[in-house]
C-alpha positions in Angstrom: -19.4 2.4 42.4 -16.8 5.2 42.4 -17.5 8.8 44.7 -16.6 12.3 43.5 -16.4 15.5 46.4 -19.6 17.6 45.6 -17.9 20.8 45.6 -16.1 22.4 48.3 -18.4 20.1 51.0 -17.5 17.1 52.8 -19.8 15.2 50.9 -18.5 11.9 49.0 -21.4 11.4 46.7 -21.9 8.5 44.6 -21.1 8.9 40.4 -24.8 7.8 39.9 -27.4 9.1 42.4 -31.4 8.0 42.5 -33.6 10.8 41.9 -37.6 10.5 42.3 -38.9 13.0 39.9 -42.1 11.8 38.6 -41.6 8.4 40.0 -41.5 7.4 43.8 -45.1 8.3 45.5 -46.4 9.1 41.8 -46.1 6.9 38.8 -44.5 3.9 40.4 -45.9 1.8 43.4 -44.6 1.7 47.1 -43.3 -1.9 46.7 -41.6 -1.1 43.2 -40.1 1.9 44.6 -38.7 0.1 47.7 -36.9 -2.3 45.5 -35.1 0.4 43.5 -34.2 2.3 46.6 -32.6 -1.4 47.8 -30.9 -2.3 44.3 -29.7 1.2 44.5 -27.7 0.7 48.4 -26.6 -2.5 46.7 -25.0 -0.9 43.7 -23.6 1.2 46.2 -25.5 4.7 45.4 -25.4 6.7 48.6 -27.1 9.9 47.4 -31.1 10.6 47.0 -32.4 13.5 45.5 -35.9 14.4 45.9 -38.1 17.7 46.4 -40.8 19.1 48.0 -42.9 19.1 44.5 -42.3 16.0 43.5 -45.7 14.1 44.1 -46.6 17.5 46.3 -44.8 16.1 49.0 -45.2 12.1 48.2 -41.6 11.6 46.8 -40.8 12.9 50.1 -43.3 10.5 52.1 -41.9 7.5 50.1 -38.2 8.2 51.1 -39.3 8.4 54.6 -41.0 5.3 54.3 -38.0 3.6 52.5 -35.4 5.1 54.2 -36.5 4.5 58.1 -34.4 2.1 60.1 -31.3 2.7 57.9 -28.5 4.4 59.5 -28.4 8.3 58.5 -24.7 8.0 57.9 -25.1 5.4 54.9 -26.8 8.0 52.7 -26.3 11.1 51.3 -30.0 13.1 51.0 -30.9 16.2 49.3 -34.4 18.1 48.5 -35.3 21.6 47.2 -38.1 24.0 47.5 -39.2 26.8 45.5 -42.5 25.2 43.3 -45.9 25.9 44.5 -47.1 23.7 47.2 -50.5 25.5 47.6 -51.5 28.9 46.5 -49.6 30.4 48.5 -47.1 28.7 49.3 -44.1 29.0 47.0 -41.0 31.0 46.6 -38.0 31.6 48.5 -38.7 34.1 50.7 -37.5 34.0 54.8 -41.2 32.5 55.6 -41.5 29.8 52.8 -37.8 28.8 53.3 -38.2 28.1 57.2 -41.6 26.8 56.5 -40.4 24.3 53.6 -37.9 23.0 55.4 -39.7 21.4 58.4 -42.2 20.5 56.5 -39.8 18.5 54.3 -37.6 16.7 57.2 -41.3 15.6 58.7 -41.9 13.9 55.4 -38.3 12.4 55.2 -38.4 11.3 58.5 -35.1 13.0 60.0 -33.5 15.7 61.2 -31.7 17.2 58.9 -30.9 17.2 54.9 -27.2 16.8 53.8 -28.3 19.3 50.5 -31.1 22.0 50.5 -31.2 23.2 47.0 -33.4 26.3 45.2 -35.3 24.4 42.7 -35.3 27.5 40.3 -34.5 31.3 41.1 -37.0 33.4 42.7 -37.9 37.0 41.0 -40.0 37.5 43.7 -37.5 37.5 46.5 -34.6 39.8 47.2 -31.8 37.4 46.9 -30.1 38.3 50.1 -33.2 37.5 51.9 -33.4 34.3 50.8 -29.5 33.9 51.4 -29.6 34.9 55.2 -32.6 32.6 55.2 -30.9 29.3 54.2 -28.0 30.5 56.4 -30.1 30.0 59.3 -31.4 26.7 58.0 -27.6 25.6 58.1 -27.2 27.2 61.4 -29.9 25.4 62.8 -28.4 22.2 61.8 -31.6 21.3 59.5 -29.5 21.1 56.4 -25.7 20.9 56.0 -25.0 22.2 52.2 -26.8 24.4 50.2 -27.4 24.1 46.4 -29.2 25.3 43.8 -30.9 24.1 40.4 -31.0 25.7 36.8 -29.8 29.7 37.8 -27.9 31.6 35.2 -24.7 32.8 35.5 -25.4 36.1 37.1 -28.0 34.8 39.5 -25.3 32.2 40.6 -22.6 35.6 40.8 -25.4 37.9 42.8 -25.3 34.9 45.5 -21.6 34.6 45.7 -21.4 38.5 46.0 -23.4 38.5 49.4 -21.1 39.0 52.6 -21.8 37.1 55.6 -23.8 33.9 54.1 -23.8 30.0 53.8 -22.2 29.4 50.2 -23.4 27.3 47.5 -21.7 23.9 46.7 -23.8 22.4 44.3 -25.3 23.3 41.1 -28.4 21.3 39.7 -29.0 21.7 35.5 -29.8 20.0 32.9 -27.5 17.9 31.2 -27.1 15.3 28.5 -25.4 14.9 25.1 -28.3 16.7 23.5 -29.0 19.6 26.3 -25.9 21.4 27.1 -26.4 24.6 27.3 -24.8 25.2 30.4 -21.6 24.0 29.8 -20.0 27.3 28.3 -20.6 29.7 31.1 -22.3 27.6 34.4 -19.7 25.0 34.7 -16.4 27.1 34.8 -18.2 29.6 36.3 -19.2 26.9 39.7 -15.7 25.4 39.4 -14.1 28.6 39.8 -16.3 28.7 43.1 -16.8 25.4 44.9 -19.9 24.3 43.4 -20.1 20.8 41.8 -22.8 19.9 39.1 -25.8 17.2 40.1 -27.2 16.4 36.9 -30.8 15.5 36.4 -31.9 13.9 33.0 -28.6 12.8 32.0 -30.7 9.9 29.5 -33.3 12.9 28.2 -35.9 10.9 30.8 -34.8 7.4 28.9 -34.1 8.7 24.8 -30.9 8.5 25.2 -31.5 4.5 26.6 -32.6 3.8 22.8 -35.7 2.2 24.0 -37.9 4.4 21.4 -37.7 4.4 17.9 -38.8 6.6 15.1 -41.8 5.6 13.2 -42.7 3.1 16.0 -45.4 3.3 19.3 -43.8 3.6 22.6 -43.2 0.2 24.1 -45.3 -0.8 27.0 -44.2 -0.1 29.9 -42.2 2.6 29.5 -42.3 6.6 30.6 -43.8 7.2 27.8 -46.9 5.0 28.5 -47.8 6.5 31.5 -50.1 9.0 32.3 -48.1 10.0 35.3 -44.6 9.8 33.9 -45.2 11.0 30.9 -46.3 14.4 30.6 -42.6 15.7 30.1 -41.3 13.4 26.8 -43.0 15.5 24.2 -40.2 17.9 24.5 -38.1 14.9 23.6 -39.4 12.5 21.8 -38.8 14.2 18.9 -37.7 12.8 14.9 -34.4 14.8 15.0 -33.4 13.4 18.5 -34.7 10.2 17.4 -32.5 10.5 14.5 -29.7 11.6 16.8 -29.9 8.3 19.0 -29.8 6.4 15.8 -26.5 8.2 15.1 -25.2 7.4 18.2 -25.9 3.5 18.4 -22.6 2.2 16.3 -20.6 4.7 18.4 -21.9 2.8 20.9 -21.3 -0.8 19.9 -17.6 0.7 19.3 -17.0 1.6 22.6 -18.4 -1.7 23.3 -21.4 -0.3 25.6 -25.1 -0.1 25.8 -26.1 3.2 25.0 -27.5 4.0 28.7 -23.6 3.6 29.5 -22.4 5.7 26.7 -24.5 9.0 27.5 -23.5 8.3 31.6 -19.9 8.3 30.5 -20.4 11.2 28.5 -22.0 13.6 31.4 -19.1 11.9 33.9 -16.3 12.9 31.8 -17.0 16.3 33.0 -14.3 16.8 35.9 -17.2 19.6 37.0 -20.0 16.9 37.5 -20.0 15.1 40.7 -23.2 12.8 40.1 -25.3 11.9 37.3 -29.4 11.5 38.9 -30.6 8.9 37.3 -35.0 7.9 38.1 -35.9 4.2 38.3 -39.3 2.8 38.1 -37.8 -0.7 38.3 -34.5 -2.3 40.1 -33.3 -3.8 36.7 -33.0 0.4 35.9 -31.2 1.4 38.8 -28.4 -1.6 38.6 -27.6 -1.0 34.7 -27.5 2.8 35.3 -24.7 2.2 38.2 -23.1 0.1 36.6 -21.8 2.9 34.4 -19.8 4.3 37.0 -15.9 4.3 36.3 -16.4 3.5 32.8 -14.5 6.2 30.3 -14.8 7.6 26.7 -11.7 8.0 24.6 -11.0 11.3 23.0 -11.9 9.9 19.6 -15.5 8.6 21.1 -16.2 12.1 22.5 -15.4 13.2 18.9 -17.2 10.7 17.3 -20.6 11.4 19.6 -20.0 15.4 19.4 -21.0 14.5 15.4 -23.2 12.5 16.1 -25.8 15.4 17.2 -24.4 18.1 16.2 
């Protein structure tokens, strides 16, 4: 496994991370989720990414679970708030962010997060309110980095803008060979400022594996199949990105990879990305996925793909 700086931080994090959207405490058991989280400290993936929504709080139980008697210093673990929790609490106002917090690292099981992230941008909350908030969340010592996930270019400016507050090193969109939309303005825009990208669906939740075809049923077992992991392909599993992964199969067999490996070494080219969150519902998953770290596309092969969906 090779490690990339997130940003301007401290942090080393691993070229693949383990995320547990939809998955751990949800649509995959305790005991299946324990031995991805193992298969992923033998592949030698030190950063977790979770949140306070995923599960309502039982991704967060699971890692707690998973991760006691391991020593804090051999991962790298990062959460996010923002998503209703209850009715009322949601947002990232002063109240919810020093509520959210605690809650999160008495799930988790420790006493601090190396990443607190803003799972989206709040319209509710002046922005400098929710700054000097997770200022004081990194003064406290409960989290040592700040991120955020999925703000636009000017959201991501207003924050920079704001005297006297705990800067952003991380940035958390969408990114795969067929969602890009934030490379022409987000990425130079972070890199210019000490914020590295984390980025979650980097296989479009498993299309980009090539495990579903046009014209054909989703195989058992799969994402697709499940009632609690499902609910998000539709947006995907689509004829033209169908058509697309078919394109991108003999690029594949050129560059003499699987195609998991081929659209991880895409997102990784990026100097801007520091890790690529991949979710695992078995440990066969999580020890392909990191073995794509360190492997590399040549010029012509970015070409080639860049047709491929265009």
């Amino acid at each position: 496994m090779k490690y990339r700086k997130l940003g301007s931080s401290d942090l080393s994090v691993s070229e693949i991370s383990l995320g547990s959207w939809l998955t751990f405490g949800l649509g995959v058991d305790d005991s299946s989720g324990r031995a991805c989280v193992d298969a992923a400290f033998d592949a030698g993936i030190n950063f977790i990414d979770t949140s306070n929504i995923y599960g309502v709080g039982a991704a967060e139980e699971f890692l707690g679970r998973a991760l006691k008697g391991r020593p804090r210093s051999s991962y790298i673990l990062a959460t996010k708030l923002f998503f209703p929790m209850t009715e009322t609490d949601k947002g990232l106002s002063r109240a919810q962010v020093l509520k959210q917090i605690d809650l999160s690292l008495k799930r988790l099981g420790t006493d601090f997060v190396d990443l607190y992230q803003c799972h989206r941008y709040d319209q509710e909350t002046p922005l400098e309110e929710t700054m000097l908030a997770l200022t004081e969340v990194v003064k406290a010592g409960k989290a040592r980095w700040l991120g955020f996930s999925e703000w636009s270019p000017a959201q991501i400016s207003a924050a920079l803008a704001i005297p006297g507050v705990e800067k952003f090193v991380s940035s958390q969109p969408q990114y795969s060979i067929i969602a890009r939309r934030h490379e022409p303005e987000v990425f130079p825009l972070c890199a210019k400022n000490g914020i590295g990208q984390i980025v979650w669906s980097p296989l479009a939740q498993g299309i980009l594996t090539g495990k579903y075809k046009r014209g054909a049923p989703p195989p058992a077992g799969t994402r697709a199949t499940s009632p609690e992991m499902g609910g998000f392909l539709s947006h995907w599993l689509t004829d033209e990105n169908l058509a697309k992964v078919d394109r991108l199969r003999p690029i594949a067999e050129r560059a003499g990879m699987s195609l998991a490996h081929l659209a991880l070494a895409w997102v990784l080219r990026r100097p801007e990305v520091s890790s690529a969150i991949v979710g695992a519902s078995r440990p066969e998953q999580v020890k392909e996925n990191a073995a794509a770290s360190g492997k590399t596309l040549t010029a012509d092969l970015v070409a080639a793909i860049d047709a491929a969906v265009a």
